[in-house]
N, C-alpha and C positions, 0 to 999 in steps of 0.2 A: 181433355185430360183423362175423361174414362179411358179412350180407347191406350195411351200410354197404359196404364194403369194395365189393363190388360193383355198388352202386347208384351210387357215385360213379364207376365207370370206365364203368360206360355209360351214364349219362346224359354222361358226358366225349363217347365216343365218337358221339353222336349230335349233340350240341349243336357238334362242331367238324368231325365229317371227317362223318359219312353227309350231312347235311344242308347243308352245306358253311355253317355260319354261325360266326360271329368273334366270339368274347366277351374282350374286352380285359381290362386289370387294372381291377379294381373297385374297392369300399370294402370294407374287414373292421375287425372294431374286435375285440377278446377282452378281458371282464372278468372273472377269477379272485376266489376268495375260499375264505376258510379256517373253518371252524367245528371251535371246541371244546368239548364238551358235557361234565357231570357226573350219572349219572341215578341217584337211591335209588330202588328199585322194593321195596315190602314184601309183594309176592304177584306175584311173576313169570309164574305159570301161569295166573293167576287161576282160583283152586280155591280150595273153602270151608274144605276140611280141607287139613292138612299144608304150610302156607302158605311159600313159598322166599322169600327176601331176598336183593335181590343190588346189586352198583355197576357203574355200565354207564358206562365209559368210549366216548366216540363221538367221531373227529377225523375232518372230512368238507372234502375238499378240491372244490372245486366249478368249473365257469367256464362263460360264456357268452359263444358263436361269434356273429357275425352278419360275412356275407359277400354282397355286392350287386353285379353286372355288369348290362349292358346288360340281358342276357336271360337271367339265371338269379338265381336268390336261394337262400340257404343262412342257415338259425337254427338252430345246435347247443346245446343244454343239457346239462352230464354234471356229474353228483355222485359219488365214493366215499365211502360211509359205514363205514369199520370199527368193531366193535363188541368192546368188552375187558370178559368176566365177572369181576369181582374173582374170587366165589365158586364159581366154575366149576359154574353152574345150565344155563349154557348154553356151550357152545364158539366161541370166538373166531369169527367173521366179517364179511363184506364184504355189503356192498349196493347195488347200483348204480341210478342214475338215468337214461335217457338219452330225451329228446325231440329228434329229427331233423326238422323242416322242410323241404321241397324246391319251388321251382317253375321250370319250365324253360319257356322260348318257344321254341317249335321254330318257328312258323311265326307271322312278325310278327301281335301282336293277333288271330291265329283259332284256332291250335293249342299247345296248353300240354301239361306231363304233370306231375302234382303227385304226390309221395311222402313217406311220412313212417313211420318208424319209433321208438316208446315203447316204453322195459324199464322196470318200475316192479314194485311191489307192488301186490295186488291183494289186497280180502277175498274170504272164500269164502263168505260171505254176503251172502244180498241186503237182507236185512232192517237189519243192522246195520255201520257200519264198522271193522274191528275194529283198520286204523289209527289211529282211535282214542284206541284203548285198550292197542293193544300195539305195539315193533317189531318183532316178527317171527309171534303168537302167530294160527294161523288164517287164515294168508293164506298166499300163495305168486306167486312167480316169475312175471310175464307179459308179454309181447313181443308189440306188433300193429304187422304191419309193413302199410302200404298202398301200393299204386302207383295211379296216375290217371290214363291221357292221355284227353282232353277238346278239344271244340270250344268256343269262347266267341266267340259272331256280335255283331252291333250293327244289326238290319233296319231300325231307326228310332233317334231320337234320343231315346229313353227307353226302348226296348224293349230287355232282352237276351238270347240264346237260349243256354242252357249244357248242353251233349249229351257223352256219353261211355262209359268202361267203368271199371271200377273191381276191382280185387284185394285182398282181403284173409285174411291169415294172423296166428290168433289162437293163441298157441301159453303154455300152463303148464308150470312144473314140475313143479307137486305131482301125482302119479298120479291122484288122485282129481278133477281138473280136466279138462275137454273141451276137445279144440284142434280148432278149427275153418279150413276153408279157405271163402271165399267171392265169388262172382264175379258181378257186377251189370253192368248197362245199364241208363243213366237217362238222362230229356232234361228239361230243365227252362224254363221262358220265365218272366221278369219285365217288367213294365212300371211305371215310375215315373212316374204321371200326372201326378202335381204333387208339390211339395216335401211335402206332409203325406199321401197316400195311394199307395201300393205294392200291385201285384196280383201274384199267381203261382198256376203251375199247372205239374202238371209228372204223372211218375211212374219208376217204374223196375221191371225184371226182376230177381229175384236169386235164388241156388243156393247153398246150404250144406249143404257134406259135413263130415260130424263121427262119433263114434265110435257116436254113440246111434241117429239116426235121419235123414237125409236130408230136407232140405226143396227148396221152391219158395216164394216169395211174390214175388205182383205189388200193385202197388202205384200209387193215382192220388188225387192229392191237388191242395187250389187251398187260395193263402193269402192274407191282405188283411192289410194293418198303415195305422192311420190313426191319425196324430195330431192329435188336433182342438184343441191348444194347447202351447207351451212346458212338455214337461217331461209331458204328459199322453197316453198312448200308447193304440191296442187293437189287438189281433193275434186272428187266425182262423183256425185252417189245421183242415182237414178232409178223413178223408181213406178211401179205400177197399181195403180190404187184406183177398187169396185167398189162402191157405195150402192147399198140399198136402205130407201130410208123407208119406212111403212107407209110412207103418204104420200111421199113426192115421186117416187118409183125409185129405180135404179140407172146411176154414172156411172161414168170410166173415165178417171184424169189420170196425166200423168205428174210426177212431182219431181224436183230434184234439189241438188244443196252443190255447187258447181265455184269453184273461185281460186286464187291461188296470192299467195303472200311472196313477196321480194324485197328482201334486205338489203340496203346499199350501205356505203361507211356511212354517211349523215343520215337516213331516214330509212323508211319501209313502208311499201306501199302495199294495200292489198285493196282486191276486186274478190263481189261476190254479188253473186246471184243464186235465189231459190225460192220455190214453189210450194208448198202444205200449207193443214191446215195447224188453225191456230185456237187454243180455247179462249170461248165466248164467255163471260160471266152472265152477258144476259139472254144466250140463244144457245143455239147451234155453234157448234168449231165452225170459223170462217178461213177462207181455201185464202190464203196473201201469199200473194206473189212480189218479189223483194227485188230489189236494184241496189249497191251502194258500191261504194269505192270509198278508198282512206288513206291519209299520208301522216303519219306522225316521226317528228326525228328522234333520234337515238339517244341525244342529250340526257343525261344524269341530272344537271344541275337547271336546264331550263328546257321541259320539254314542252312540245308544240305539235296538236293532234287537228286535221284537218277532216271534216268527213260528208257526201254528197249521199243522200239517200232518195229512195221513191218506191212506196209502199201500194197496191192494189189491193181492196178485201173483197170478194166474191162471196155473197151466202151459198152455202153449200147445198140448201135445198131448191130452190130457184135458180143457181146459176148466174143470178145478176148482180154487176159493179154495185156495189154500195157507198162504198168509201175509196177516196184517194188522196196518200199523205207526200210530199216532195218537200225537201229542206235541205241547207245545213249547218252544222256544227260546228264548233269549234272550241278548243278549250289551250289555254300557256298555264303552267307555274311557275315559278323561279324560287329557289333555294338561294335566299340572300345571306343567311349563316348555319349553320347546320342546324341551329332551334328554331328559324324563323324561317316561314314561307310564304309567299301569297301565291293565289291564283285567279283567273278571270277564263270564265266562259257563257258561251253567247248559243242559242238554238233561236235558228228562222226558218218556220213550216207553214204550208198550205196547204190546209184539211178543206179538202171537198165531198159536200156530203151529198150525193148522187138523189137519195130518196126526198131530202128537200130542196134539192136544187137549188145550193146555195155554197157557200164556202167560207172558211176562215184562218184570215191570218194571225200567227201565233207568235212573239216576240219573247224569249225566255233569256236575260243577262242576270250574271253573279260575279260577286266578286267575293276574296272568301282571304283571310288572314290565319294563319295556324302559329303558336308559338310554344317549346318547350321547355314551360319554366322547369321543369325536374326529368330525371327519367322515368317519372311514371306518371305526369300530370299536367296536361296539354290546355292552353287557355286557346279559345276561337271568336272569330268574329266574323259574320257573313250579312251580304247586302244582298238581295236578292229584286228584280223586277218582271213584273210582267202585263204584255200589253196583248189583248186578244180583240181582233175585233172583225164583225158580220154586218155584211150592210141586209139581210135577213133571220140571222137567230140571234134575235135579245141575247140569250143567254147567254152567247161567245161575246159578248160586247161588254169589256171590263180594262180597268187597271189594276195592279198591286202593287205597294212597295210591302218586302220585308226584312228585317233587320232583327237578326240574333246573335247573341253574344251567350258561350257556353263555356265551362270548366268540366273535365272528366280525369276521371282519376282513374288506374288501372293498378289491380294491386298485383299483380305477375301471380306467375304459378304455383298453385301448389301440392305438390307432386305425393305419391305415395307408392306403396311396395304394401305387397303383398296383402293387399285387401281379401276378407273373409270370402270366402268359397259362395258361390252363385248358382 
């Protein structure tokens, strides 16, 4: 919250006295809303043996900010979630949400500075997310605050040129998580040739100090997106990326983002594959290399999402497979009257964990009731299960059932004009 605190007084200070530029009162609207939850959980630790039961009371007051001036913009999102152990398995606590937003014009249409600061939960796994499957269980505490100031040119009237610097601070609670500072230069050019084909090419420098091992990585990539019909896309980006890490020496991978979407009258299908890295909460960014495909239909009133994944994670300082994820998903609703809906979806994955040589199957089903008694006050109900199990790590060897039943209330917008000068 400090760093809010201080991101709003000097982007204050720059946008009205250094710069000498006049941001009048703007628009702001703030929509609050209340949630109250009821949670059975009949294996809270999820452990095979000595299995807790417990009632998780959760009343989560929520609201969202939007504020717009000439030349600055502001989108606040904050939740407090408290949490109440009937059976005291776990001790009463708070959990906080917060997504900050920021863009400022410093200098009409060329010079911007964009920031944005998220505290959220975080798995400590990359393989699986253990949100979930739990609220509080193997995750921890994480804050990434950014700042940006940036050029954004117009050389031509489709071309645009976006250059700048970038900060970021990745910071955990839990000990066993790496908090990272990191500091980039990137320039980028697009050119929108016509309404259906997009080229870019760009790259960036960037430095990350963290507890383990210090990097470098540059980086130069070009991207193309062409849609050769309504509803029918392909995208290309490829790209080249030098690691030098202080310890391990220096790579050369390459990486890319490659797939393309097809809409047919009943469904749409899309393919994708790609290569980068991904942030570690407990290491190094690990290099995953992705596989999936997807089919979901076009239905309004009962849609139907099908999807095949296969996930590779490579430590990026060694080189070596560590992890490998393969599943799939699935998920229906159906809209039975316009207040009432159910839905049911099913996740079946095999996490193979290369460094103990060993693997685990993962069974995630839910079913889920939503009903509109008001237009602002939705009652739910959700059954959730899960079955994991390792015939080598204890610790993936569990079941869960859980069952919540919740009311939320939204009290809509409310809106304002011409708020005091900034």
């Amino acid at each position: 919250m400090q760093r809010l605190v201080f991101l709003a007084a000097w982007l204050a200070l720059f946008s009205t006295g250094a710069l000498c530029q006049k941001v009048w009162g703007g628009q702001f609207s703030v929509k609050p809303s209340f949630s109250m939850q009821e949670q059975y959980n009949d294996n809270i630790f999820l452990t095979e043996k000595n299995r807790k039961t417990d009632y998780i009371t959760r009343l989560i007051p929520a609201a969202l900010l939007d504020y717009e001036a000439p030349l600055w913009k502001w989108d606040l999102a904050y939740s407090l979630d408290f949490r109440h152990f009937a059976n005291n398995t776990v001790n009463d606590n708070f959990a906080q949400n917060i997504n900050m937003q920021n863009s400022t014009q410093l200098l009409k249409k060329s010079l911007y500075i964009d920031a944005s600061d998220t505290y959220t939960k975080a798995s400590l796994s990359l393989t699986r997310n253990y949100s979930q499957q739990s609220i509080f269980l193997n995750q921890t505490d994480q804050n990434i605050f950014m700042i940006k100031p940036h050029f954004r040119l117009r050389p031509g009237s489709s071309i645009t040129v976006d250059a700048g610097y970038s900060y970021q601070n990745i910071w955990y609670k839990n000990g066993l998580a790496v908090k990272k500072s990191v500091n980039s230069f990137y320039v980028e050019a697009k050119d929108e040739l016509s309404p259906s084909l997009e080229l870019s090419a760009g790259g960036f420098y960037l430095s990350d100090s963290n507890s383990i091992q210090d990097y470098d990585e540059i980086d130069f990539h070009a991207n193309s997106r062409y849609s050769y019909s309504p509803g029918c896309d392909f995208f290309l980006t490829v790209g080249n990326d030098s690691y030098d890490l202080n310890r391990s020496g220096s790579s050369n991978d390459w990486s890319w983002d490659a797939g393309a979407d097809r809409r047919f009258a009943a469904f749409t299908v899309r393919v994708e594959t790609s290569s980068g890295t991904v942030e570690n909460p407990t290491g190094l960014p690990d290099k995953v290399d992705s596989y999936g495909a997807s089919i979901k239909t076009n239905s309004n009133r009962t849609p139907l999402s099908l999807g095949l994944s296969l996930n590779e994670y490579t430590d990026l300082a060694t080189r070596e497979l560590k992890d490998r994820s393969y599943g799939i998903t699935g998920a229906v609703s159906h809209k039975f009257t316009k207040t009432f809906t159910g839905s049911a979806n099913l996740t079946v994955q095999r996490l193979e964990d290369k460094v103990a040589g060993s693997y685990t199957n993962l069974i995630i089903s839910g079913l889920a009731l939503n009903y509109l008694l008001t237009r602002r006050v939705e009652l739910s109900l959700d059954y959730q299960y899960i079955y994991s199990h390792s015939p080598l790590i204890s610790m993936d060897r569990y079941m869960d059932d859980q069952v919540i039943a919740g009311i939320t209330w939204e009290f809509g917008h409310m809106p304002g004009n011409g708020a005091p000068r900034l």
